[in-house]
C-alpha positions, 0 to 999 in steps of 0.5 A: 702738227704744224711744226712737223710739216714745217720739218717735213717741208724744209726736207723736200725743199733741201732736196732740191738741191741735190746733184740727183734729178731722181732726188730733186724730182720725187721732191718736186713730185711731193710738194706739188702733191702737197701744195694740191692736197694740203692748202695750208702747206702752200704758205709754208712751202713758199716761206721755206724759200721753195720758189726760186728751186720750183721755178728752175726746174722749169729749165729741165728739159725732163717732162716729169720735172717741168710738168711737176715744177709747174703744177707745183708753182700753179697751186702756190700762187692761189696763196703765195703771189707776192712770194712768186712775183718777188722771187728771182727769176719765176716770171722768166722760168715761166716764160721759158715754160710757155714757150719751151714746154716738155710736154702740153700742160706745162704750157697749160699751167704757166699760163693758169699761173700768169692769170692767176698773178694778173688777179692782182691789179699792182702785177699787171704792169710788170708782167705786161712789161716781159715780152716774153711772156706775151709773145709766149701766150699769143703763140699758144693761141696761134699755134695749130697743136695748142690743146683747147686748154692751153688756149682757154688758159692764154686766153684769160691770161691776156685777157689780165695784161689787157686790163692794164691799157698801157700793155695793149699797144705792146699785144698789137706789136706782138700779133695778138690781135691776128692771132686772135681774130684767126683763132675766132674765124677757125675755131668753132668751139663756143667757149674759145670764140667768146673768150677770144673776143673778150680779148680782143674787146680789150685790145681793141682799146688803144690807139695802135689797134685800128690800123691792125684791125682795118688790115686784118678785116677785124671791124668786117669778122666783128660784124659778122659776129653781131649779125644774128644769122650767124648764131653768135652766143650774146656774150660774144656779140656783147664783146663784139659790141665792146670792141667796136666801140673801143676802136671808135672811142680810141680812134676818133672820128675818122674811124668812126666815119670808117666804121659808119661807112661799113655799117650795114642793116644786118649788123645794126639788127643785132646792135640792137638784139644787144639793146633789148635782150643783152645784160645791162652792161651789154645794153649800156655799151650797144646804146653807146655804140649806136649812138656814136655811129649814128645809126638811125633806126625807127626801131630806136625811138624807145631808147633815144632818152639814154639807157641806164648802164 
């Protein structure tokens, strides 16, 4: 049986080849199918050299052969990372993808495919190192006609280059926190918001940050996100908390007193929300960030012995 499929792989993959865009698409058509249907088959597709052909049809300006090709390449990297990242050309081919798409969930599955190969800690740095590719997600997010999926993709794309700290400063160069911060302030869609500030939490991590947040009213929309009358759900007011004590831990002082000066009782109300009925990582990083601002509060009496994280 498995030598069949073998033979009946090789086959479609050949056909790739071919002058024909009829011939290569009905090929790409069934190997997507394939590698949707048939788990086992994925391996098998990505040993047959499938790849780099797959990943070049992403250049075609034909929607049928970009949508195909890309779903085809989403459903192989769930198995088959290292064949895409060492196969000539793929991260470029899905850079050209998100930035280029033939029709909306190209862009949709590019992104899933670059959160997919963020999954694996030794990729984060080399993707994080293709402009491209982070220019092309921050333009999904800043894009007016971006569907929600696309988004929600991007977001958690950028969310896996954020993870390596040495891409972060390089997301600030390419507007990723406007982009972000914009998208949080017009969208109201729950989902987008928390996962847009889970973004920015990260982001927000590195030196480069403040001076783009302080321009960007970001430390004020924060705020304004931990202050309960705006109805923020906890996981966004966790990552509320989160970035505004990874500008204070990154900037230092200076940016702490900053911080202090803007703070008001209304955001201090909901710093502690976070201390009392937050998740215990969430807890842990509101304790944290109190304590660093130095907002006194009768109410914080029960925590000043430190907090378990």
């Amino acid at each position: 049986m498995d030598a069949v499929k073998r033979r009946t792989i090789k086959t479609l993959v050949s056909k790739l080849t071919s002058v024909s865009e009829q011939t290569r698409t009905e090929s790409i058509c069934e190997l997507r199918l394939l590698s949707k249907n048939d788990a086992d088959s994925r391996p098998l597709i990505a040993e047959a050299n499938a790849v780099p052909l797959i990943a070049e049809s992403l250049y075609s300006p034909a929607a049928i052969l970009q949508e195909n090709a890309a779903a085809a390449l989403l459903n192989l990297s769930i198995s088959s990372k290292d064949h895409l990242m060492s196969s000539h050309g793929v991260l470029d081919a899905l850079s050209h993808a998100l930035r280029h798409p033939a029709a909306p969930s190209v862009a949709q599955c590019a992104a899933a495919t670059i959160f997919s190969l963020l999954s694996v800690e030794s990729f984060r740095p080399i993707i994080g190192h293709k402009r491209d590719i982070i220019f092309g997600l921050v333009e999904i997010v800043r894009g007016p006609g971006s569907a929600a999926r696309s988004i929600k993709d991007a977001l958690r794309a950028l969310f896996g280059v954020a993870l390596y700290p040495l891409n972060r400063a390089q997301m600030v160069e390419l507007g990723a926190v406007q982009a972000l911060l914009s998208l949080v302030v017009k969208d109201g869609r729950v989902g987008l918001v928390e996962d847009a500030t889970a973004v920015i939490a990260q982001v927000a991590g590195c030196e480069e940050s403040w001076e783009v947040f302080s321009k960007a009213l970001g430390v004020e929309m924060l705020m304004d996100l931990l202050d309960n009358a705006t109805g923020s759900s906890y996981r966004t007011k966790e990552n509320a908390v989160a970035a505004l004590l990874n500008l204070v831990q990154c900037g230092g002082e200076a940016v702490a007193g900053d911080v202090r000066e803007r703070l008001e009782a209304r955001v201090v109300d909901g710093i502690v929300d976070i201390v009392q009925n937050g998740s215990e990582k969430g807890k842990s990083k509101a304790v944290a960030l109190l304590k660093v601002l130095d907002a006194r509060d009768s109410r914080l009496e029960a925590f000043s012995g430190g907090h378990s994280s």
